[in-house]
C-alpha positions in Angstrom: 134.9 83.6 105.3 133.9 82.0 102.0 133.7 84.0 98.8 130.4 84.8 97.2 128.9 86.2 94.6 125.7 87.6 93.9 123.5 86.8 91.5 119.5 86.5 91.2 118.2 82.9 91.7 117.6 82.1 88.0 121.2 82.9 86.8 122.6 81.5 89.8 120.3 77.9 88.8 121.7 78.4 85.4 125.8 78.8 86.3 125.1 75.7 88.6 123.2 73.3 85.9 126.6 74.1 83.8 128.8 72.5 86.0 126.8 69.3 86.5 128.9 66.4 84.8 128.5 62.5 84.8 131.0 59.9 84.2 130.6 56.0 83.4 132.9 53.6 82.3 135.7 56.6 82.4 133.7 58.4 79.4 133.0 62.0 81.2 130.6 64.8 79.7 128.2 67.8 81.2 124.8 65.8 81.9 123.1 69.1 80.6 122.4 69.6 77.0 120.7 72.8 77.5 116.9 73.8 78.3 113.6 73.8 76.3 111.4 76.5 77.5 108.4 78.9 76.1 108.6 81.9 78.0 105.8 83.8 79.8 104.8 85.6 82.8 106.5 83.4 85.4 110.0 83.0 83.5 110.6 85.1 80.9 112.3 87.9 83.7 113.8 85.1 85.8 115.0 82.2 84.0 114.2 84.0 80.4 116.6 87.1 81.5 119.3 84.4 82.9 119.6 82.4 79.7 119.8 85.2 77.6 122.8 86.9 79.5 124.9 83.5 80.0 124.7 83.0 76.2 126.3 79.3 76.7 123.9 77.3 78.1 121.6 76.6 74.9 118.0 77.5 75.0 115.6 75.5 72.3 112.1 77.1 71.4 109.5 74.5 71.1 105.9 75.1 70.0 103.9 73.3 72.9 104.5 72.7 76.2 104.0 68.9 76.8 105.7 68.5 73.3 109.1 69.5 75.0 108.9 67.6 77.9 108.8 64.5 75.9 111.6 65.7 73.5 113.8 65.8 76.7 112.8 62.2 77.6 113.4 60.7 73.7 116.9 63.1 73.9 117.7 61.2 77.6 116.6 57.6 76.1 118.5 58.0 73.5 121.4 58.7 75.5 120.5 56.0 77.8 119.9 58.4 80.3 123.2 59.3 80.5 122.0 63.3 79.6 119.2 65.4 80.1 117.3 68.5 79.1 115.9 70.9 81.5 112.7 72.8 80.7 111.3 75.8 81.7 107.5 77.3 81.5 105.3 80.2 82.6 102.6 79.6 85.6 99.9 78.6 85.2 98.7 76.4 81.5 102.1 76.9 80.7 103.2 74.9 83.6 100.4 71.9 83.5 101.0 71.2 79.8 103.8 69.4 81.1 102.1 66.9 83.4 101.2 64.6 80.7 104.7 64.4 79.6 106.3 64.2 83.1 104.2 61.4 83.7 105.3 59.9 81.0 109.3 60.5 82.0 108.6 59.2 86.0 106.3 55.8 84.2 109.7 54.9 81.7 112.1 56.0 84.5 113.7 59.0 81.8 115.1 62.1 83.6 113.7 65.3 82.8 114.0 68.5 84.8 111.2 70.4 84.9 111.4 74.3 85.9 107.5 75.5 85.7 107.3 79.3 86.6 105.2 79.8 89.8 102.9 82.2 91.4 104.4 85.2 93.6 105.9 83.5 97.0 105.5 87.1 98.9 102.1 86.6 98.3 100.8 90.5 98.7 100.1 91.0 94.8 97.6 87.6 94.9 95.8 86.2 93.4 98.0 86.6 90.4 97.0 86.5 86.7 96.6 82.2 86.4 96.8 81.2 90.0 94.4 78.8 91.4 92.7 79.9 94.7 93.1 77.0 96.6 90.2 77.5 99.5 92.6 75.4 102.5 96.2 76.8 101.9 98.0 79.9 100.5 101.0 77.4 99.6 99.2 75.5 96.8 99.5 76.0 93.2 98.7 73.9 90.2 102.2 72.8 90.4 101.2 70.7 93.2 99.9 68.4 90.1 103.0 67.9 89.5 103.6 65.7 93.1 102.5 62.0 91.9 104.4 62.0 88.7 107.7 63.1 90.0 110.2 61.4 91.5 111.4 64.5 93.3 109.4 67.7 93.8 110.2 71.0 95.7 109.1 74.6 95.5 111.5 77.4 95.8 110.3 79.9 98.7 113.7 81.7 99.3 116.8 81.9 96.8 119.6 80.4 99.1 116.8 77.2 99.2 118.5 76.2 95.9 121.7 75.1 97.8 120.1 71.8 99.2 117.1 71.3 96.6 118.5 71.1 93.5 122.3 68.7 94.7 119.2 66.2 95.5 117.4 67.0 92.1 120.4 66.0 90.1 120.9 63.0 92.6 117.8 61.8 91.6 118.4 62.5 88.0 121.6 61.0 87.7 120.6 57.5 90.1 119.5 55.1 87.6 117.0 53.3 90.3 115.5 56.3 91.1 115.4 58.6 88.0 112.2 60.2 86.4 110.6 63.5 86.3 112.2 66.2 88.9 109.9 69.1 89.4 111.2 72.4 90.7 108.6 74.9 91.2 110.2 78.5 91.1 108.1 81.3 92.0 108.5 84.2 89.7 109.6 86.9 92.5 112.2 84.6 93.4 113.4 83.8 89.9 114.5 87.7 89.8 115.8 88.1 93.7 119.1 87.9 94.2 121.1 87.1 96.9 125.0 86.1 97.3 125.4 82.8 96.6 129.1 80.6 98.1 131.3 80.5 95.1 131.8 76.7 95.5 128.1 76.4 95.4 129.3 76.2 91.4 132.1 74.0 91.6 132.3 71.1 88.7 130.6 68.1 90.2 131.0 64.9 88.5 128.3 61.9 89.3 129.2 58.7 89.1 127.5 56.0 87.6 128.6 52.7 89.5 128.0 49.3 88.2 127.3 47.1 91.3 127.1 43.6 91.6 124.2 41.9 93.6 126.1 39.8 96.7 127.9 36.5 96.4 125.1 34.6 98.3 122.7 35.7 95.7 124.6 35.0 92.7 125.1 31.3 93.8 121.7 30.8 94.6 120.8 32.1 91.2 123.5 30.1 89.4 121.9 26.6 91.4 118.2 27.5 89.8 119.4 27.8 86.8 121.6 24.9 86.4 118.3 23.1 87.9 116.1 24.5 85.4 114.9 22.5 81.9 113.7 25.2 80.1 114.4 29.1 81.0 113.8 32.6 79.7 115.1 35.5 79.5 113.4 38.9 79.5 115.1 41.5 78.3 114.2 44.9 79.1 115.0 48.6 78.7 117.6 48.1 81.8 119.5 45.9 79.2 120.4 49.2 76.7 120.4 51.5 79.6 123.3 49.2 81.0 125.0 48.8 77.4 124.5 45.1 77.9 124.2 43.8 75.2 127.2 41.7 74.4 127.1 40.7 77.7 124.2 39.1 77.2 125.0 37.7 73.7 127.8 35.9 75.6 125.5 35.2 78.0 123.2 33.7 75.6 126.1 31.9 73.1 127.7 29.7 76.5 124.5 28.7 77.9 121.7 29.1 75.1 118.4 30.3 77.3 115.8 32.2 74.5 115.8 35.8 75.1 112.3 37.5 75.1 112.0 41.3 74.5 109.9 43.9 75.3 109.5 47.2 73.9 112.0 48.9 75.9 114.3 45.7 75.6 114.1 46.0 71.7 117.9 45.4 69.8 119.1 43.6 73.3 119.8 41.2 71.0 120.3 41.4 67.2 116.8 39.8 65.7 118.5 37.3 63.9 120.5 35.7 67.0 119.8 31.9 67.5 118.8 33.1 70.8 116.4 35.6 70.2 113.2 34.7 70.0 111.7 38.1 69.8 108.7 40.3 71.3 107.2 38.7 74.4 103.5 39.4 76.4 100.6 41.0 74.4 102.2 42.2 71.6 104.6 39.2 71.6 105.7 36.6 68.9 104.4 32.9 69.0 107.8 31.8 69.6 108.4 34.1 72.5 104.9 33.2 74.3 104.9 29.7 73.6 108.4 29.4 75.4 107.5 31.2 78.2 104.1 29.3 78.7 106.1 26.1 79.2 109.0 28.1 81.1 110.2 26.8 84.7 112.3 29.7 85.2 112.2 33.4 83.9 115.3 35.6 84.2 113.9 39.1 84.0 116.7 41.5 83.0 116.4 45.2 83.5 112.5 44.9 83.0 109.7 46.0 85.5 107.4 43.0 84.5 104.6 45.6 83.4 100.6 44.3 82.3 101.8 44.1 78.5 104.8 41.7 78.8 103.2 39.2 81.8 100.4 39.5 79.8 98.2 40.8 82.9 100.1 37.4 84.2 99.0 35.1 82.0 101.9 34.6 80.3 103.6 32.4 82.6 101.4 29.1 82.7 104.4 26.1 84.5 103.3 25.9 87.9 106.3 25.8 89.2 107.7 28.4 87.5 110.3 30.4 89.1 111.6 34.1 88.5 114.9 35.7 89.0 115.1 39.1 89.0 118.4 41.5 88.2 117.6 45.6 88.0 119.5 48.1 89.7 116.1 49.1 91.1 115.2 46.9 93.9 111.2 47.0 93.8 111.9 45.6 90.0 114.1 42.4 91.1 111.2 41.3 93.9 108.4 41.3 91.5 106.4 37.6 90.8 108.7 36.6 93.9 111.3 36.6 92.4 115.0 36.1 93.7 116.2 39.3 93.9 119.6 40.3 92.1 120.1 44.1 92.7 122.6 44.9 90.6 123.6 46.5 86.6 122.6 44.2 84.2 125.9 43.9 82.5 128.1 43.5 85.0 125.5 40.7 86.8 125.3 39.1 83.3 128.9 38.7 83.0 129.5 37.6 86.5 126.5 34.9 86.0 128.6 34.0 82.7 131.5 33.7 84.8 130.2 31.4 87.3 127.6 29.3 85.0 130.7 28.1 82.6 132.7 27.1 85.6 129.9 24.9 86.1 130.0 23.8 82.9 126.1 25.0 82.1 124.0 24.8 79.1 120.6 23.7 78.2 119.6 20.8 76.3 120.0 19.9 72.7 116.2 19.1 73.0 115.2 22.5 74.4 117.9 24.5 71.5 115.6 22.4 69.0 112.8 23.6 70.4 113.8 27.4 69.9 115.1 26.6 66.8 111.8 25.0 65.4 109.7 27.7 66.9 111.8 30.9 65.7 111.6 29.3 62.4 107.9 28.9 62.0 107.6 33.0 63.7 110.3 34.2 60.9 107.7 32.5 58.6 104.7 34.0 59.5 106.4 37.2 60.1 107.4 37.3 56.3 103.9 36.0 55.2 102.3 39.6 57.3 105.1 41.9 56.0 105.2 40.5 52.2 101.8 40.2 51.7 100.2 42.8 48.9 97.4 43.8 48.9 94.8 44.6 45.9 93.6 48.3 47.3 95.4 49.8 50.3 99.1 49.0 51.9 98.5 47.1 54.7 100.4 47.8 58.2 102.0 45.2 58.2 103.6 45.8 55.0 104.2 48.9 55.3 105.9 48.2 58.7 108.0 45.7 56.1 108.7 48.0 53.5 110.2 50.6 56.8 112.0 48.4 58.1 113.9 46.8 54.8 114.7 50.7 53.8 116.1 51.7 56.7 120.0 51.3 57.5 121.7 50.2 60.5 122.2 54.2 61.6 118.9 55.2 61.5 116.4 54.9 64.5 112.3 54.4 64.2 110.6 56.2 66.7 106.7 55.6 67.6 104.3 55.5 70.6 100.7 54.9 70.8 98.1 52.8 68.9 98.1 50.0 67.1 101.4 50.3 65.9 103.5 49.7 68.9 102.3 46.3 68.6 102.7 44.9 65.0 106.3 46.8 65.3 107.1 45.0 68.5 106.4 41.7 66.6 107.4 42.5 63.3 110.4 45.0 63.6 113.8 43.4 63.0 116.4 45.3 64.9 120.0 44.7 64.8 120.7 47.1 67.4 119.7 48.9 70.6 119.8 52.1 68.8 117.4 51.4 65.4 114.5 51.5 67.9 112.8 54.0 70.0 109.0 53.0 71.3 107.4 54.8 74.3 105.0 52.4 75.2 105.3 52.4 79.3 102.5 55.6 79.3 101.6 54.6 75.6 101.1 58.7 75.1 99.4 59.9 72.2 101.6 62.8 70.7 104.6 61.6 71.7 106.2 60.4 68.1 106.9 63.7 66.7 108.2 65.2 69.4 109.9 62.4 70.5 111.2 61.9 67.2 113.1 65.2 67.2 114.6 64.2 70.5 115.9 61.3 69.1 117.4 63.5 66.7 119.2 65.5 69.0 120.8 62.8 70.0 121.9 61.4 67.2 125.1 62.4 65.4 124.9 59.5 62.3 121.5 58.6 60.9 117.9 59.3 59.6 115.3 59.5 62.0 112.0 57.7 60.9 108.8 58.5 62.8 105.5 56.1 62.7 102.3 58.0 63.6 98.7 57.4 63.2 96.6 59.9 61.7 94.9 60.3 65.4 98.1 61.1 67.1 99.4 63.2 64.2 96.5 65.9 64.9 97.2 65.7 68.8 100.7 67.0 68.9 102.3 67.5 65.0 103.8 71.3 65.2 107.0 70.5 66.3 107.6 69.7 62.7 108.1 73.5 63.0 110.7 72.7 65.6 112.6 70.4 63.6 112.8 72.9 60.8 114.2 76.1 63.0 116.7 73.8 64.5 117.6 71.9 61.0 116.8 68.6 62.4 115.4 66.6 60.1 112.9 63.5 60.5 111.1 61.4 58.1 107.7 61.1 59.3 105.4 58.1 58.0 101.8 59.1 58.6 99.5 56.3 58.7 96.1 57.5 57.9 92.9 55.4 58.8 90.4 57.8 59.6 90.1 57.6 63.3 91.4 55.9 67.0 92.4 52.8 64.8 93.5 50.6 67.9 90.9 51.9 70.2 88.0 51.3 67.6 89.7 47.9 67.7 89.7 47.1 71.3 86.5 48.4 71.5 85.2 45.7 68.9 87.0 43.0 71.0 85.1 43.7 74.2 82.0 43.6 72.2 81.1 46.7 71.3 80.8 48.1 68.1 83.7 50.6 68.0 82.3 53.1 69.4 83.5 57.3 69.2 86.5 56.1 67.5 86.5 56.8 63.7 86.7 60.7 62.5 83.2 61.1 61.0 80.5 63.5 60.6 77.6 63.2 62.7 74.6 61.6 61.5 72.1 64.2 61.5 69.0 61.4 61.5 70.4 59.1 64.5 73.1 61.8 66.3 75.6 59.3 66.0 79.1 59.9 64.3 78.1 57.3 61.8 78.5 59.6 58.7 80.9 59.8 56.0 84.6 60.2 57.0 86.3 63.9 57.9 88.2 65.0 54.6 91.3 66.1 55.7 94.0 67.2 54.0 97.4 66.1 55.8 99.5 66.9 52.8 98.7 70.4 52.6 98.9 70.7 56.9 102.2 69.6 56.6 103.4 71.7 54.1 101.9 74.6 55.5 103.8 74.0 58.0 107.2 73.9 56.1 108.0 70.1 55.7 107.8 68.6 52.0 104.8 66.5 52.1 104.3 63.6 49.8 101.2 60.7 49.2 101.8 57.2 48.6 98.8 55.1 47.6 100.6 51.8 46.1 103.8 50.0 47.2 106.2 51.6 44.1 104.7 54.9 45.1 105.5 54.4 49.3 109.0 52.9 48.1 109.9 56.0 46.1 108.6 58.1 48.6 110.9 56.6 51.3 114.4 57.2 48.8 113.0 61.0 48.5 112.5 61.4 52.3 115.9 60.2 52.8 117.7 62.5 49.8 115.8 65.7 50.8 117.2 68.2 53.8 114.4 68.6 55.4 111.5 67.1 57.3 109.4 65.4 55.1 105.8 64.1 56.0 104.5 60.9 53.9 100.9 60.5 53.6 99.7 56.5 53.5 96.0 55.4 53.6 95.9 52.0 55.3 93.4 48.8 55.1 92.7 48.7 59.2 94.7 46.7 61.3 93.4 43.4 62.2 95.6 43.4 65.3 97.5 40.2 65.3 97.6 38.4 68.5 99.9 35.2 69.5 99.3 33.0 72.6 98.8 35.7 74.9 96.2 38.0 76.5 95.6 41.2 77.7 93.1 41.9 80.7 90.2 44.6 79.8 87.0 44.2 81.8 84.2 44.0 79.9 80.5 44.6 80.9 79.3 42.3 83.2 75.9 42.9 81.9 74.7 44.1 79.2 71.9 44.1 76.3 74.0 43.1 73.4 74.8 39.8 72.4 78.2 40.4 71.2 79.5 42.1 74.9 77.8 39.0 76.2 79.8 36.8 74.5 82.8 38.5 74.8 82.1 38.7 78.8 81.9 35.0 78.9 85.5 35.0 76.7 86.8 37.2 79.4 85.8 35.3 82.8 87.6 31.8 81.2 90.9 34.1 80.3 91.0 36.0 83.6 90.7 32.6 85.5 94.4 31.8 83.9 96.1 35.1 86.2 98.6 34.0 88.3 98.5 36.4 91.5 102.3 37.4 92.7 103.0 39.8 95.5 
């Protein structure tokens, strides 16, 4: 008979997420850093009683909910997903605060596991403080929300159910096709019944990450379109880091010379100033990038899910004959645009492409290398002009995305999210690595960059961490400043202050309208409106009431100092900056936002007419 041992199902989920190791490349470590969780009715007896009497596996006190979630994604990036956080919350409020986040893990394919508290699976004390009567079943909860943003979801009825559910949680966790948000509901009666669990049940198990290579018949027919092709591009994507892949596709890039493109999760693929690179493609995209890839006849999307910013809503790609190749370990990724499919890790696909492209002897022309070289020069221009120039009254974002950038060392990491932002750094930020930058742009979620900031933090042994966050996002989700200070972790926030919903306000303006509900003002008692004068608010004294130094920079000396105090003081330090509004800076691309088909206003008029001559350029692929 096998041995056993007893143990409730909370300590027994706790002794098992100990022994859960992964191993790539030979390098072996536990996959489990430890678990964020704010305790409640719901956990604090279960999983709150477990933690406390195992006393190794760490628990981390955050201040809100969602905020952890996403410091468990920014911890997992930053490991390219190679570890993980779990988290733990009461029923109930508790539990949904983290739906925003775990959408956000499932969307940029991060692993989080997610342990929300749940109501009473005996059912004969219902309905429980917090539980939603759900009229058609007693076997609903609002962790039910948590079904279209997970990648796996289960809910725990009966202890000894943890022997199959979570084995396939951590499968999903650790499959790099597959990975996202896991949601485990755990009823709170459960959490605290014990029953006597097989001893092997908490064996070590090691998960391997494999690097596969797509088949032969698929390599050679990808080697024949490129050696056919006259001017190809490479995306790079977040698959590329994920991979480590990044020499491979610097000697990729140095025996066969194809431009490399990068989105926001590709970012530091390649070093910015490589001959090759060509920089940020799509939306938020250089001129160099988009112009290259509206003449391309062949795209070579690496690690990349092709998303609406970097086809620019599949605009981008103008050659009508233009074909796609596609290499991702996930295999709806490699089909997309009809693309030849590679399924496969990017570096070990990049290599073997290598291999077989020199024995061909491949490389593109000396006319097309001119062309990159004559376009990267005039973006590296321009890009200078935006980040040098002064001016008279405020800092402009651009230069203070400059100024940032030129500070910072080849240690630290720059961490940001939603807004405007996201896309003068995609343009703008030089990166010579994969590590220097950290953008959550595939849910674009406001609230992210602090949390996500002390995430990044966690991860990092070597480095400052420098966060960029508008003033809009700063009010969302800012406490876990608090966070940073009870765990010593330190981060250098740069708070961009332009009294409202900065990119919003100007989107709005580009579809016609006059920006409105975007700007933080008072409301007009004469017309209703929130036309007023701005909201005075002091984020100086917020974030030093808080417990982070807080310092204001209104000139370009002042921001410049501020940065070399940030970086010599221990502790989290907030830096206050009033900006001249973004003009948001667009090159050769488009992004699709339907505008009012009819309307009263001239401007949304015009601006309809603007949009049915760019949506006529979308190329439609299954």
């Amino acid at each position: 008979m096998a041995r056993t041992i007893r143990l409730t199902t909370a300590q027994a989920i706790i002794r098992f997420l100990k022994e859960q190791w992964i191993e790539r490349d030979g390098k072996r470590h536990p996959f489990f850093a430890g678990m964020w969780g704010i305790f409640g009715h719901g956990n604090v007896a279960g999983l709150g009683q477990a933690l406390e009497q195992d006393g190794e596996f760490m628990h981390y006190l955050p201040r809100n909910e969602q905020a952890m979630v996403h410091i468990a994604a920014a911890f997992a990036k930053q490991h390219r997903r190679l570890r993980a956080f779990a988290c733990t919350t009461s029923i109930g409020p508790g539990a949904t605060n983290m739906v925003t986040a775990a959408a956000g893990a499932t969307i940029n394919r991060i692993p989080v596991l997610l342990l929300p508290g749940d109501i009473f699976s005996r059912r004969d004390v219902g309905p429980v403080l917090q539980q939603l009567e759900y009229p058609l079943s007693h076997d609903v909860s609002v962790n039910d929300c948590f079904k279209p943003v997970s990648r796996y979801w289960d809910r725990i009825n009966r202890p000894e159910q943890i022997l199959t559910s979570f084995p396939e949680a951590i499968r999903v966790l650790t499959d790099p096709a597959e990975t996202g948000a896991v949601t485990i509901a755990l009823p709170q009666d459960v959490q605290a019944e014990a029953y006597d669990f097989p001893e092997d049940f908490f064996g070590k198990k090691v998960h391997y990450i494999l690097r596969t290579l797509p088949e032969v018949s698929q390599l050679n027919r990808a080697v024949e379109i490129i050696r056919m092709s006259k001017s190809p591009l490479i995306i790079a994507g977040g698959g590329v880091i994920y991979s480590e892949a990044e020499e491979a596709l610097m000697r990729f890039c140095d025996t066969t010379g194809i431009a490399v493109g990068e989105t926001q999760a590709g970012k530091g693929s390649l070093p910015w100033n490589h001959t090759c690179n060509v920089g940020a493609i799509g939306v938020t995209g250089t001129l160099a990038a988009n112009r290259i890839a509206k003449e391309a006849d062949l795209v070579i999307c690496v690690g990349t899910r092709l998303s609406d910013f970097t086809t620019a809503s599949k605009t981008q790609f103008q050659n009508r004959d233009v074909k796609f190749i596609g290499i991702n370990v996930a295999s709806r990724d490699t089909r997309k645009h009809g693309a030849l499919s590679l399924m496969g890790d990017a570096r070990v696909t990049l290599d073997k492409l290598h291999e077989l492209l020199t024995e061909k002897g491949y490389s593109v022309s000396s006319g097309y290398k001119e062309t990159v070289q004559s376009l990267k020069a005039a973006w590296n221009e321009e890009a200078d002009r935006i980040v040098g120039s002064q001016n008279e009254s405020n800092i402009t974002q651009g230069e203070l995305i400059g100024l940032v950038n030129e500070f910072m060392s080849r240690k630290d990491t720059v961490v940001c999210a939603a807004g405007s932002l996201p896309g003068d750094m995609h343009k703008l930020w030089r990166v010579g690595n994969g590590d220097q930058y950290h953008m959550e742009y595939g849910y674009s979620c406001m609230g992210y960059e602090i949390a996500g900031g002390l995430g990044v933090k966690f991860a990092k042994e070597d480095g400052d961490v420098f966060v960029m966050v508008g003033d809009g996002s700063y009010l969302m989700m800012h406490t876990e400043i608090v966070t940073s200070l009870q765990e010593d972790k330190k981060l250098i926030i740069v708070l961009l202050d332009n009294h409202g919903f900065g990119s919003i306000n100007g989107l709005s303006k580009s579809c016609g309208s006059l920006g409105f509900g975007n700007r933080f003002r008072y409301r007009d008692p004469k017309t209703g409106k929130l036309t007023g004068d701005f909201l005075e608010i002091d984020y100086l004294k917020n974030a030093r009431s808080l417990g982070a130094h807080g310092v204001e920079a209104k000139t370009r000396d002042q921001f410049k100092n501020a940065l070399s105090e940030a970086r010599d003081n221990t502790r989290t330090t907030v830096i206050v900056v009033e900006l001249e509004p973004s003009r948001g800076l667009s090159y050769d691309s488009w992004w699709d936002v339907p505008v009012a088909e009819v309307s009263e206003m001239p401007t949304v008029q015009k601006a309809r007419e603007n949009y049915e001559q760019n949506v006529k350029k979308e190329r439609y692929h299954l």
